[in-house]
C-alpha positions as CSV (number, residue, x, y, z in Angstrom):
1,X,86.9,114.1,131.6
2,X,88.7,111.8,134.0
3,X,88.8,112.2,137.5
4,X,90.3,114.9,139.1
5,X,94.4,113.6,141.1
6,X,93.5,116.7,143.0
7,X,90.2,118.3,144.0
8,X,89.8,121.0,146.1
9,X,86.2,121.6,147.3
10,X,85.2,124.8,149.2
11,X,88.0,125.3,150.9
12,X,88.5,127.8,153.4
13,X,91.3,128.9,156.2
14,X,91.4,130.8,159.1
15,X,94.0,132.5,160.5
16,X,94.2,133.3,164.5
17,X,93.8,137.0,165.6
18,X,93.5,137.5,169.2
19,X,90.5,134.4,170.3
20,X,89.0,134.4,166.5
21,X,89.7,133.0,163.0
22,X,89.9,135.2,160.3
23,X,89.3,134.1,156.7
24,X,92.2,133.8,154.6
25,X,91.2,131.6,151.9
26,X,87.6,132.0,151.7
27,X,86.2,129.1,149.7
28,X,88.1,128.2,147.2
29,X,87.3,125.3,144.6
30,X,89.6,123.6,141.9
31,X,90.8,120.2,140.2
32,X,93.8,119.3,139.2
33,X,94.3,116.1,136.4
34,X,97.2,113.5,135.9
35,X,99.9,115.0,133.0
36,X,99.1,118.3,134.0
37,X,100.7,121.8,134.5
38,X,98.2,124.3,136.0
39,X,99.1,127.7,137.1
40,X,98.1,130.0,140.2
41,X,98.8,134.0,140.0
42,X,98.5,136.4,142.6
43,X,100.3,139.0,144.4
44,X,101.7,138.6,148.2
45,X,98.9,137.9,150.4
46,X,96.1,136.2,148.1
47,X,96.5,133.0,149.4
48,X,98.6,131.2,147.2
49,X,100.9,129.6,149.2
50,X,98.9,129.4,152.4
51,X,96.6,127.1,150.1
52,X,99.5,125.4,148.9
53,X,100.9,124.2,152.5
54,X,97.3,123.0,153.1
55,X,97.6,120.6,150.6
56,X,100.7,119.7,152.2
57,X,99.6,119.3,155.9
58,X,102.3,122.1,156.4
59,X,100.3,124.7,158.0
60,X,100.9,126.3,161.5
61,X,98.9,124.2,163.8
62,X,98.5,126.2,166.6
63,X,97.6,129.5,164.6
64,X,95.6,128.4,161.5
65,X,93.0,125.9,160.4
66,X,91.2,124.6,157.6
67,X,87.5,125.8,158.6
68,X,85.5,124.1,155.7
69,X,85.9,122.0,152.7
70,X,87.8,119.2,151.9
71,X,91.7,118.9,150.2
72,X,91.1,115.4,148.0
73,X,94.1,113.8,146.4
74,X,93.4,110.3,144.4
75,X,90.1,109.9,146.3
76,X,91.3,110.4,150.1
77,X,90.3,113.4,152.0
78,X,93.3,114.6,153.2
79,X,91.7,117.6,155.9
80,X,90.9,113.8,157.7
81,X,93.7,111.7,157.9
82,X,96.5,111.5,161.0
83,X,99.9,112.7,160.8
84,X,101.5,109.5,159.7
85,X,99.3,109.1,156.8
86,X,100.4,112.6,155.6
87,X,104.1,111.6,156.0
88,X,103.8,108.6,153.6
89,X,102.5,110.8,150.8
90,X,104.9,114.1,151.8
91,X,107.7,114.1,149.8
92,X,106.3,110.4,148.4
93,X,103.9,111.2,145.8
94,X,102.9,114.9,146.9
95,X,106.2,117.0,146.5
96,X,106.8,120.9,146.9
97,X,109.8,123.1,145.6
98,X,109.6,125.8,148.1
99,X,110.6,129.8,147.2
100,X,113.9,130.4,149.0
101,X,116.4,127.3,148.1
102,X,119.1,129.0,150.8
103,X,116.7,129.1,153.7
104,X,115.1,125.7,152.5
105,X,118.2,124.0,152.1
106,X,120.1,123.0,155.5
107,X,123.1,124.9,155.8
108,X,125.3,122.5,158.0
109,X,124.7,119.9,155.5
110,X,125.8,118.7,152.0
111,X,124.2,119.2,149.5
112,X,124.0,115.2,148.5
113,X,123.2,114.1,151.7
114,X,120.3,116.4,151.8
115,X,118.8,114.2,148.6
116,X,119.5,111.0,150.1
117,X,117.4,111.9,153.3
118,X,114.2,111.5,150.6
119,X,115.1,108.4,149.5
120,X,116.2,106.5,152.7
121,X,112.8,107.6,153.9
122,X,110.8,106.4,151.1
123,X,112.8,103.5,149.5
124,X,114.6,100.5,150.4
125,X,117.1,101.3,148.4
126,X,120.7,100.4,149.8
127,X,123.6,102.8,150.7
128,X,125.4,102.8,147.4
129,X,121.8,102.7,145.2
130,X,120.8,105.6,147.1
131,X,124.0,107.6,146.2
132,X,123.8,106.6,142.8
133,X,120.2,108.0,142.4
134,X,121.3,110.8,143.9
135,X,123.9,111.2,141.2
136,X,121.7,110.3,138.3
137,X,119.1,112.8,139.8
138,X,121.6,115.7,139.8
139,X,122.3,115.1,135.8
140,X,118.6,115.1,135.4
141,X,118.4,118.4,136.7
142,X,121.1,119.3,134.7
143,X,123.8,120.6,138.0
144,X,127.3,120.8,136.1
145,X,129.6,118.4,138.0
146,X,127.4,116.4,140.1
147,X,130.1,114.8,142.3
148,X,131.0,118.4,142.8
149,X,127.7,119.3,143.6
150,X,126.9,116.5,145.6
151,X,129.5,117.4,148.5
152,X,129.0,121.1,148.2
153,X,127.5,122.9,151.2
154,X,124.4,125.0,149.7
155,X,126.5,128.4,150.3
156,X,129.2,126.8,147.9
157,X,127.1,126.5,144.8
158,X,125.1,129.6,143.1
159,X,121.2,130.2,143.7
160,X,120.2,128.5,140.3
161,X,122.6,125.4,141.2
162,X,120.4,125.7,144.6
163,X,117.1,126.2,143.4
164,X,118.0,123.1,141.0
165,X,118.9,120.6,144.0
166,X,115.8,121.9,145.7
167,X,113.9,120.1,142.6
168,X,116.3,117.1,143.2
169,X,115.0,116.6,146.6
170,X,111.3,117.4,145.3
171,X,111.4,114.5,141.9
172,X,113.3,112.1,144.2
173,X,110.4,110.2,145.0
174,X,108.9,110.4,141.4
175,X,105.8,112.3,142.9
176,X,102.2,112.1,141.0
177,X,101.8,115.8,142.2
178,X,104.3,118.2,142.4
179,X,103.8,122.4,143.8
180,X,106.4,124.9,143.0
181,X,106.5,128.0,145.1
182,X,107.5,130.8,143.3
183,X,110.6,129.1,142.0
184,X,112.4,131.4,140.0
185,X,111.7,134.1,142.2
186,X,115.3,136.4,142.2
187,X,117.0,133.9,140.2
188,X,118.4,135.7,136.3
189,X,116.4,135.5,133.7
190,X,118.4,132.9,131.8
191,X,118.6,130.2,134.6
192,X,114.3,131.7,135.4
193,X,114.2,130.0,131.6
194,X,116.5,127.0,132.4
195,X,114.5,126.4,135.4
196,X,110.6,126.4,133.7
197,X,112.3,124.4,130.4
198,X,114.0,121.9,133.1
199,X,110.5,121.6,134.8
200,X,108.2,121.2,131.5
201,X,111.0,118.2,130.5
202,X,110.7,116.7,133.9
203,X,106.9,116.6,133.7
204,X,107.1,115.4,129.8
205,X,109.3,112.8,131.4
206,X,107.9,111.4,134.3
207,X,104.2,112.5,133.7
208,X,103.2,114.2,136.9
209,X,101.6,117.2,137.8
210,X,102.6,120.0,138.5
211,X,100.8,123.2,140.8
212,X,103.2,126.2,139.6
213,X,103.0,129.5,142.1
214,X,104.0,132.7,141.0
215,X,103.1,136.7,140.9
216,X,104.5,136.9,137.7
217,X,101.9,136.2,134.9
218,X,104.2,136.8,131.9
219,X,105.7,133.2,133.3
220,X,102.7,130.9,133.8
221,X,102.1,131.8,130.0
222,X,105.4,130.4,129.4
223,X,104.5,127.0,131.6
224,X,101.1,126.1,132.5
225,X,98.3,124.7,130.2
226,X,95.4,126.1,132.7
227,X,95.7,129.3,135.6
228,X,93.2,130.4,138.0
229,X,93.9,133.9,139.6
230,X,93.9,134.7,143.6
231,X,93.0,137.9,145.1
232,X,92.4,138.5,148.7
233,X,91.7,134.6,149.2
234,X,89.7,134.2,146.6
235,X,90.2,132.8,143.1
236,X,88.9,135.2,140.5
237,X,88.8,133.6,137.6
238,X,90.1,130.8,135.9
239,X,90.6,129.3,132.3
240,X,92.8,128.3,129.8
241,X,96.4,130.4,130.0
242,X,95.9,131.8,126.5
243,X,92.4,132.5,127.0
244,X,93.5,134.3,130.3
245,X,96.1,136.1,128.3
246,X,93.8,137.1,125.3
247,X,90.6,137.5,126.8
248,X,90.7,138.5,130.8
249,X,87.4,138.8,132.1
250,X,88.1,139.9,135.8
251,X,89.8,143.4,136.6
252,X,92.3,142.4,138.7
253,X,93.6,139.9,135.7
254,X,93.4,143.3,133.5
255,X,95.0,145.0,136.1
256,X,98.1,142.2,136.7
257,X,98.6,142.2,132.8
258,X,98.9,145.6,132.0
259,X,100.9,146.4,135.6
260,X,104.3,144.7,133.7
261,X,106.6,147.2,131.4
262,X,106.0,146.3,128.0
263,X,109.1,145.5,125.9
264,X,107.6,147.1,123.1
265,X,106.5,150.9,124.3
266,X,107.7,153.4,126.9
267,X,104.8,154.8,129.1
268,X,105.4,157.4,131.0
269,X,103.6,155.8,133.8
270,X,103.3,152.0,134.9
271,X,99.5,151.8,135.4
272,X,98.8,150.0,139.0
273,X,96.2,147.6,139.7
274,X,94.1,150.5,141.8
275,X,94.8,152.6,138.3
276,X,93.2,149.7,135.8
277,X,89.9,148.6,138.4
278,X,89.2,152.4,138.9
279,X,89.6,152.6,135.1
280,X,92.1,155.5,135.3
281,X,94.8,154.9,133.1
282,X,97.2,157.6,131.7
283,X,98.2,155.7,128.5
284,X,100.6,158.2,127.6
285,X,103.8,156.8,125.5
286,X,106.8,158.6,125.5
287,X,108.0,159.0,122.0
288,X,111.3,158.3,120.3
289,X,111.4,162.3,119.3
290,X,110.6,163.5,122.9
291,X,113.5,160.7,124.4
292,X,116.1,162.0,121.8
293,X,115.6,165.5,123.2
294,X,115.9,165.0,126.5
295,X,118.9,162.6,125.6
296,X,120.6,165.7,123.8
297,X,120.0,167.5,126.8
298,X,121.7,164.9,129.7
299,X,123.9,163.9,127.3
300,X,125.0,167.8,126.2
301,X,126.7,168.3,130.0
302,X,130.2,167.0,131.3
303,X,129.8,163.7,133.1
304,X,128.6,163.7,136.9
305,X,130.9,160.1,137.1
306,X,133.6,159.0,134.9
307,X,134.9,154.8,135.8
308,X,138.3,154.3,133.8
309,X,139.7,150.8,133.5
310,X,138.4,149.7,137.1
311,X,139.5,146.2,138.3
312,X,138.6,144.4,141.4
313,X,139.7,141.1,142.1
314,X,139.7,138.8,145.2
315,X,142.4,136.2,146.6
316,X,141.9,133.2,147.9
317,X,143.6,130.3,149.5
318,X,142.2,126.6,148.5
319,X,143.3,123.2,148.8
320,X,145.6,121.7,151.1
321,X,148.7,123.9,150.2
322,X,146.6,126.8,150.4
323,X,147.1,128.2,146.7
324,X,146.4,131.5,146.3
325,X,143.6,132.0,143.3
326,X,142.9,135.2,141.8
327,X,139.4,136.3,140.6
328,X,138.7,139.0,139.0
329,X,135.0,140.1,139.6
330,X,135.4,143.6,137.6
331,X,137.9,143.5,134.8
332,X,138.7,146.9,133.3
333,X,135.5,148.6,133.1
334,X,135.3,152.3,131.7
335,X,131.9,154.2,131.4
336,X,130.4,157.7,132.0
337,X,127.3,158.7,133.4
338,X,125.5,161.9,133.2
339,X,123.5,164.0,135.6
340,X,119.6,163.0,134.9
341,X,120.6,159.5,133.2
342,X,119.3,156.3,134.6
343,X,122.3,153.7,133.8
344,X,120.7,150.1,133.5
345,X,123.4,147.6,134.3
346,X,122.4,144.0,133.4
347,X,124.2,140.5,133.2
348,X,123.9,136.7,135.0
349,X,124.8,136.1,138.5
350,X,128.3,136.4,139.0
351,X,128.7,139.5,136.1
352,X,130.1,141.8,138.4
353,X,127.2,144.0,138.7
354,X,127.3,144.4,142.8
355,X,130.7,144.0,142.9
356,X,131.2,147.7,140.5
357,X,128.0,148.9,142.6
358,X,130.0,148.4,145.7
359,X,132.8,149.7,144.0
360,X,131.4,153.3,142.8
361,X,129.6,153.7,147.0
362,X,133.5,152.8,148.3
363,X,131.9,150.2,149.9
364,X,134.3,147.3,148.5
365,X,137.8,149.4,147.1
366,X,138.7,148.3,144.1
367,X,141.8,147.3,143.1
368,X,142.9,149.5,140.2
369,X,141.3,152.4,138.1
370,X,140.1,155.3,138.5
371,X,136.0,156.5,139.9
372,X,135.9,160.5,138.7
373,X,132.8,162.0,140.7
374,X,132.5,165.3,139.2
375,X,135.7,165.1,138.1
376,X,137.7,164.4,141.2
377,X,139.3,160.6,141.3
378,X,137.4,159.0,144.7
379,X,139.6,156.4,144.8
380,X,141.7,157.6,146.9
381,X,139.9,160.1,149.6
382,X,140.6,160.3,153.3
383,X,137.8,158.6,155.4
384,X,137.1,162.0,156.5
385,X,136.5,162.8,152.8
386,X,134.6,159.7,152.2
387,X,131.8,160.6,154.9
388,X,131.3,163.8,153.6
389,X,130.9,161.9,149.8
390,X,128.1,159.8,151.2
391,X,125.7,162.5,151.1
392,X,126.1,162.6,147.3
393,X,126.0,158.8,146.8
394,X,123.3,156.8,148.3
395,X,122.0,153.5,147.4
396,X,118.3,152.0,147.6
397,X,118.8,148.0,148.9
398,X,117.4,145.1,147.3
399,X,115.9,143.4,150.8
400,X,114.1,146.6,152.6
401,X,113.4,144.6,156.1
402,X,117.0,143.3,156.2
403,X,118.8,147.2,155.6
404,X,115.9,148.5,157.9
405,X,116.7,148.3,161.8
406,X,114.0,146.9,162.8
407,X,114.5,148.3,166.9
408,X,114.1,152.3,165.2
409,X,110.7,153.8,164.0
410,X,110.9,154.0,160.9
411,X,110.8,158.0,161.8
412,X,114.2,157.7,163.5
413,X,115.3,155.2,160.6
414,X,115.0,158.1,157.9
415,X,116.2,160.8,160.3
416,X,119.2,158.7,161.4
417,X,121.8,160.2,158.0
418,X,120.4,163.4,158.9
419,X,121.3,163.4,162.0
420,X,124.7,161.7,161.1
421,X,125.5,164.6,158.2
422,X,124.2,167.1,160.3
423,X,121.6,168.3,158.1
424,X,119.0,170.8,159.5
425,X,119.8,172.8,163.0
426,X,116.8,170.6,165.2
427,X,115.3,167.8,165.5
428,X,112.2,169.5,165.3
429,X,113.2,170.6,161.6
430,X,114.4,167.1,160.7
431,X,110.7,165.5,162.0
432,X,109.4,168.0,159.8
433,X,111.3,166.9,156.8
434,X,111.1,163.3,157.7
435,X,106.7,164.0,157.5
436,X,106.8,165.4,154.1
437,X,108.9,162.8,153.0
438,X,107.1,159.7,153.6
439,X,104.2,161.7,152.1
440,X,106.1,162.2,148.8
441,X,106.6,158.1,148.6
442,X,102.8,157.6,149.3
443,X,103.4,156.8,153.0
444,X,100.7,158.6,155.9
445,X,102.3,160.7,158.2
446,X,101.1,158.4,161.1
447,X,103.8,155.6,159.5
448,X,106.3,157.7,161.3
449,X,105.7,156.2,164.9
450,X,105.5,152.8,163.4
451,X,108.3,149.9,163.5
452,X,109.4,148.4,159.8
453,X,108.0,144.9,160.6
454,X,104.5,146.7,160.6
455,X,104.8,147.1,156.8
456,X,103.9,145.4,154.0
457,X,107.2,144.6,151.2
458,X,105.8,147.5,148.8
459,X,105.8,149.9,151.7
460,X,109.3,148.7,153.3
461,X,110.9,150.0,150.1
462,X,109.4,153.3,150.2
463,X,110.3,153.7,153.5
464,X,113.7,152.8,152.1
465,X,113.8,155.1,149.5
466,X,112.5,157.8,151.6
467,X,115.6,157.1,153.5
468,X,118.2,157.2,150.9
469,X,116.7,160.4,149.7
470,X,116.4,162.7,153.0
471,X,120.7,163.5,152.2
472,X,119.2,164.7,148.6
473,X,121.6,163.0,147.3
474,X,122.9,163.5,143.7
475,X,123.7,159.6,142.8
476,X,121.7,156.9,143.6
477,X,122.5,153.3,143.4
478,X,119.3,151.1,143.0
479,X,120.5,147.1,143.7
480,X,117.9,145.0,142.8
481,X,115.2,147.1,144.4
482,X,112.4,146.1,143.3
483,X,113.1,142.4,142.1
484,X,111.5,141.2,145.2
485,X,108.4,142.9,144.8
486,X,104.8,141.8,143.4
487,X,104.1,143.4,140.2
488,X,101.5,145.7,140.8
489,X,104.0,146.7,144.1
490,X,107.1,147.1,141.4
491,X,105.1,149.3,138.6
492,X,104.3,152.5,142.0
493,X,107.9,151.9,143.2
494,X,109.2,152.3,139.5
495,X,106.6,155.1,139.0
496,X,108.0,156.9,141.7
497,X,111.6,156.5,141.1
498,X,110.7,158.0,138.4
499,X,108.7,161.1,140.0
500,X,110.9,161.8,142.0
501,X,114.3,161.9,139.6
502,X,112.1,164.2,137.7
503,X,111.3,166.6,140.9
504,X,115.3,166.1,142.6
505,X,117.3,165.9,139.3
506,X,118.2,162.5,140.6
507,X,120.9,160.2,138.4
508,X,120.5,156.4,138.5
509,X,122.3,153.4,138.3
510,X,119.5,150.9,137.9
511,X,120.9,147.1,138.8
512,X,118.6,144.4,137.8
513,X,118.6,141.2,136.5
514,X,114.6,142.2,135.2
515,X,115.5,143.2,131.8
516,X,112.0,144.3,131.1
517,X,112.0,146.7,133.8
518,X,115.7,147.5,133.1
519,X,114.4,148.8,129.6
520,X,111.5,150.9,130.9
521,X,113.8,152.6,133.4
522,X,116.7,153.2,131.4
523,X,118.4,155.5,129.1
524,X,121.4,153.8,128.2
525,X,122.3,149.8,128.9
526,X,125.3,148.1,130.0
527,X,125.3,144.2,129.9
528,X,128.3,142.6,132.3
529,X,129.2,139.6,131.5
530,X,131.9,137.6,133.7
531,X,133.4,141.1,135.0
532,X,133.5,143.1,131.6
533,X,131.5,145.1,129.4
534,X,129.5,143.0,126.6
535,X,127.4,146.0,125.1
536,X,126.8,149.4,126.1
537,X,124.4,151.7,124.1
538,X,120.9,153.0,124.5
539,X,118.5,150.9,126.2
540,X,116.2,150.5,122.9
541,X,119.1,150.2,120.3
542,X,120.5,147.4,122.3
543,X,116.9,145.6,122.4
544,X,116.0,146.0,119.2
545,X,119.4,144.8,117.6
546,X,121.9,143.6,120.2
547,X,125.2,143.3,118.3
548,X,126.6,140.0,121.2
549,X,125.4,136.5,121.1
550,X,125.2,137.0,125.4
551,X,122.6,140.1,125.0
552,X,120.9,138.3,122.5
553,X,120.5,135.2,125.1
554,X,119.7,137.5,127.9
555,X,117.0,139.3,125.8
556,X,115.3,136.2,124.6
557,X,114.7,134.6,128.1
558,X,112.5,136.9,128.9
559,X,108.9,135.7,129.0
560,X,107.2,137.4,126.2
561,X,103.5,136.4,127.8
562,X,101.4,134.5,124.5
């Protein structure tokens, strides 16, 4: 075999804790070739990117270090060589796509000029070559209306657009090696396909290499020729992907497989990574006769919410005359949901979905329609009226750190509505609740004294949902709440959403843009697309034979696994 463009060699980090490293990456060894993709999987915390930014000379100086083994790219050991030296290959022939395109991107700058930073630092290019690359780089990664694009601020153009200027910057230089960091990470599933075909063209194209980061191992089967798997530092195994796929050796890659909802049965429990390496699985399916019974019974009952013709649309002034532009997010929706249902509500970016979420909580009023809650049309209430509604409408948030304060424990955090709906006649009463509470979302009694930032993401949300359950609400709105988790994280918090609709007689409307968890959870679908309904039926009807061209499209982006 030819020699590796990048071999990594024993390597290990340490992180500072108090005087002393501690062992992050604990000797880790792999080669990448020339003209190849490889794939790393793992969940939050097994090293993956931290061992990624030490192959970029991006990690924290003062807090971590590289505590033996060597990082070799084309035969220079790059754990040796000064600043400067690092700075000619950053960006030059070492490139990175990091996770978040909106906090990567500089906001206070265009989008264009960003791109042309690259290339008037590694070219000699002149003003109007260097804008003309730029132009020709924004076709190649396929933005609609480069011009456009190229003096857009990043909060003007949409996270794909983003994500896709991000791997502008990162080919700019015509890299040997490039790394992308969780790319697709909260983007839909149709641009999540756009994104990986874009990448495998760019690499058939320009023949570098590519280092492709993710949780998710139903996508590196989708990209990667070869994946190793991280856990706690280490790397596990590694192989071909389809041999990984087919034949997993190592627990943990059992355990990551089986953790994702299967498009083609219904468990009635997600299996967890602790549940496949203890070897205690409940494979139990739920069958098509046991869902059509508990269908006729939800579905037997008067609706608990009735949406007729709702509208919302938004003005806006542009231009230099300031014409006023209508657009209509929501465009004459009508549905009913059921006490006991779980709603899935899919589509793209830009469907509408959080726009009719905030429309149902009152959050955003919408412009014309009618919301029956139990019969009564909300539209219209008193804010007196809409306070005492809250109790009965709650929503679980998509980011748990940013709807968390981060000043309260996360005791006073759930007891906070209590207090505010006067529930309970002490305080004393309401610590009591708020205790058996964070033990029914798998949470220790002592997380009451502690501060949200002292959580991992997994246990954020549960602290979340903890909170949007102490009203005992009867409607609950979940918004992308669990799209930013790992997958072992996502298959206890859908497990429990689950538990605990079962215990509370909870009803659900379940807002992804995962339509493989959107199937598990859900009893009937609705697809958005561009502020109407495209299809609403059952979940499983509409998978296995979606009557619309745009379901069909959403359905087959998702990544099958081989």
């Amino acid at each position: 075999m030819s020699k590796p463009l990048l071999k990594i060699d024993n390597l290990s980090i340490g992180f500072k804790s108090d005087k002393h490293f501690i062992s992050i990456i604990k000797s880790i060894s792999y080669s990448i070739y020339e003209n190849e993709i490889v794939g790393v999987v793992g969940e939050s915390g097994s090293g993956k990117s931290v061992s990624s930014l030490a192959i970029m000379g991006l990690l924290p100086k003062t807090t971590s270090k590289i505590t033996s083994g060597t990082i070799t790219y084309n035969s220079v050991d790059l754990t040796s060589i000064k600043e400067k030296a690092y700075q000619k290959l950053r960006g030059n022939e070492i490139a990175m796509i990091f996770q978040e395109p909106m906090s990567s991107l500089n906001p206070s700058m265009r989008c264009g000029k960003q791109v042309e930073e690259v290339l008037k630092k590694h070219t000699s290019l002149s003003k109007t070559e260097v804008k003309k690359e730029v132009l020709s780089l924004f076709e190649k990664v396929k933005l609609p209306n480069p011009n456009r694009v190229f003096n857009a601020y990043p909060h003007e153009i949409s996270g794909g657009q983003k994500q896709r200027v991000m791997i502008a910057i990162a080919i700019a230089c015509k890299p040997k090696l490039l790394i992308a960091d969780e790319p697709t990470t909260a983007l839909d599933v149709t641009v999540q396909k756009e994104i990986i075909l874009l990448l495998k063209e760019l690499q058939e194209d320009t023949k570098m290499s590519i280092l492709f980061i993710t949780h998710d191992l139903s996508l590196i089967s989708e990209i990667a020729q070869r994946t190793f798997v991280m856990y706690k530092g280490e790397i596990v195994e590694q192989n071909t992907t389809e041999n990984i796929f087919n034949h997993p050796k190592n627990e943990y890659t059992k355990a990551l497989i089986k953790a994702r909802p299967s498009l083609n049965e219904r468990l009635e429990r997600l299996p967890t990574i602790q549940d496949v390496m203890r070897n205690n699985i409940d494979n139990k399916v739920i069958t098509a006769l046991e869902r059509a019974k508990k269908h006729k019974s939800i579905y037997g009952k008067n609706p608990i919410l009735e949406v007729k013709n709702l509208e919302k649309e938004y003005i806006s002034k542009t231009g230099l005359f300031k014409t006023i532009e209508k657009f209509r997010a929501v465009n004459d929706v009508s549905f009913k949901l059921y006490e006991g249902e779980t709603l899935g509500l899919v589509g793209e970016s830009g469907c509408g979905k959080s726009t009719l979420g905030n429309a149902l909580l009152l959050l955003d009023q919408a412009t014309s329609g009618q919301i029956l809650y139990k019969g009564i049309d909300i539209t219209n209430l008193s804010k007196k009226e809409i306070k005492s509604l809250r109790k009965d409408i709650q929503i679980i948030f998509q980011d748990p750190f940013a709807s968390l304060n981060p000043r309260l424990t996360v005791g006073e955090a759930i007891m906070e509505p209590m207090q505010v709906h006067n529930l309970y006649t002490s305080k004393e009463e309401r610590k009591e609740e708020t205790l058996n509470l964070l033990e029914k979302v798998g949470l220790t009694k002592a997380a009451f004294y502690k501060y949200p930032h002292e959580f991992s993401g997994g246990q954020r949300q549960r602290i979340g949902i903890a909170r949007t359950i102490a009203l005992r609400p009867k409607l609950i709105v979940c918004d992308e709440s669990v799209s930013a988790l790992d997958i072992s994280v996502q298959a206890q918090v859908l497990n429990l959403l689950n538990e605990l609709k079962e215990n509370f007689g909870f009803t659900y409307i379940f807002i992804s843009h995962d339509l493989a968890v959107v199937k598990y959870m859900s009893d009937q679908l609705l697809v958005m697309n561009k502020g109407k309904i495209e299809e609403l039926d059952d979940a499983d009807v509409i998978y296995a034979s979606p009557k619309k061209e745009y379901t069909k499209k959403l359905i087959d982006a998702i990544p099958k696994g081989l």
